[in-house]
C-alpha positions in Angstrom: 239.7 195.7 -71.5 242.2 193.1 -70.9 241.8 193.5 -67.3 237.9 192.6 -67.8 238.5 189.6 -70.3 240.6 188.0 -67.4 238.0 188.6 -64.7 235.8 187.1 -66.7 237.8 184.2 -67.4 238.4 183.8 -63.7 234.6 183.7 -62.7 233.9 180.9 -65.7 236.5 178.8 -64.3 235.1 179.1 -60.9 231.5 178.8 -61.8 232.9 175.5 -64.2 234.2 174.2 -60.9 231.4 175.2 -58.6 229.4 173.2 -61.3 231.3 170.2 -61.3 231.2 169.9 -57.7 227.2 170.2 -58.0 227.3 167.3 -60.7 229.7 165.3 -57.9 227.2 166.0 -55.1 223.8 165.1 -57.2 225.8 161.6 -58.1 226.2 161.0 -54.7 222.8 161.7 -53.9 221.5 159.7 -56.6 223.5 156.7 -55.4 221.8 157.5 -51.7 218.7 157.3 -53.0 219.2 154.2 -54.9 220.5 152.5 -51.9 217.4 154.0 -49.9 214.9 152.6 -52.2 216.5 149.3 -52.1 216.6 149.3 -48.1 212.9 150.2 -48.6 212.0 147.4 -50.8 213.7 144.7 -48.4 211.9 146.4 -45.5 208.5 146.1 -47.6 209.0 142.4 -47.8 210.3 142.1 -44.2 207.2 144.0 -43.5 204.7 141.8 -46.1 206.1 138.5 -44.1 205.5 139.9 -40.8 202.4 140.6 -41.6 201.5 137.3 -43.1 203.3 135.5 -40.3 200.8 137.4 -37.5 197.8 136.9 -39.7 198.5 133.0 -39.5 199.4 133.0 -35.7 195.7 134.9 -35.4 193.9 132.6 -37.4 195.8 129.7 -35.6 195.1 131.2 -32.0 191.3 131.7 -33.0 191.3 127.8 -33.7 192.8 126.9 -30.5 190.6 129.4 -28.9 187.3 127.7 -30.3 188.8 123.9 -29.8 189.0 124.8 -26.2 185.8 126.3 -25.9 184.5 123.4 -27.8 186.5 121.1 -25.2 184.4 123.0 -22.3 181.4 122.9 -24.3 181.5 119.3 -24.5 183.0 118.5 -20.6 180.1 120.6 -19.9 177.7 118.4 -21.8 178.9 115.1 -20.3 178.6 116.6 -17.0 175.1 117.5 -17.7 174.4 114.1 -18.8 175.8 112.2 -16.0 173.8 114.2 -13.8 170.5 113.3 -15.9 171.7 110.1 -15.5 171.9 109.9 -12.0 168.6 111.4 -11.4 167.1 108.5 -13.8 168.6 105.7 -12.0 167.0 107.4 -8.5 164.1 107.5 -10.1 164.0 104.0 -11.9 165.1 102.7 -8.2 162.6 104.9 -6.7 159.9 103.9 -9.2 160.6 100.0 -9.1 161.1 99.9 -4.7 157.6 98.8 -5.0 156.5 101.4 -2.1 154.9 103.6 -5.4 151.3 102.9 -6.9 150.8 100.5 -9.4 151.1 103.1 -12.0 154.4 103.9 -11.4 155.5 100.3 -12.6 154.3 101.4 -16.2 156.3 104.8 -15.6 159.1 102.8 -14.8 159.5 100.7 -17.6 159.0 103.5 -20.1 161.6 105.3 -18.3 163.9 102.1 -18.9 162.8 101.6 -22.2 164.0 105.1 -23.1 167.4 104.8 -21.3 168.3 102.0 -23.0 
């Protein structure tokens, strides 16, 4: 019976050990944990100021986007206009070169009434 007290001693011992190694290795996992929960909280906010960084350079690049098309828009218009213009002053020429009907004198001067 001695012999069985002693084995059994022996195996609580052991077990203690093996038991206080587990407690060693769940502490050190813990403190991994921790330290990968805090690398994922400074990654969320790297991530959160990425994101609002891009979202700024798109709304940013959409503005510059429409100000060019406006800029075309509005070279497009002048050229438009300049054109318009030219064909009115042929016209007005054409109109007052006194080789047209008598009606086209009234034509005339409504056309230069209504480019001035």
């Amino acid at each position: 019976m001695s012999d069985q007290r002693i084995i059994s001693q022996a195996n609580l011992v052991y077990i203690e050990q093996n038991l206080a190694m587990l407690r060693q290795h769940a502490q050190a996992m813990s403190h991994q944990l921790n330290a990968v929960e805090q690398e994922v909280e400074v990654t969320r906010g790297e991530l959160e100021k990425l994101i609002s960084e891009f979202l700024a350079f798109v709304r940013e690049d959409r503005k510059m986007k429409q100000l060019q098309l406006a800029e075309t828009r509005i070279v497009k218009i002048r050229q438009q206009i300049e054109k318009d213009r030219r064909y009115a002053v042929a016209l007005n020429n054409w109109l007052f070169s006194g080789s047209n009907h008598v009606n086209s004198n009234r034509l005339g001067q409504n056309l230069s009434m209504r480019l001035a």
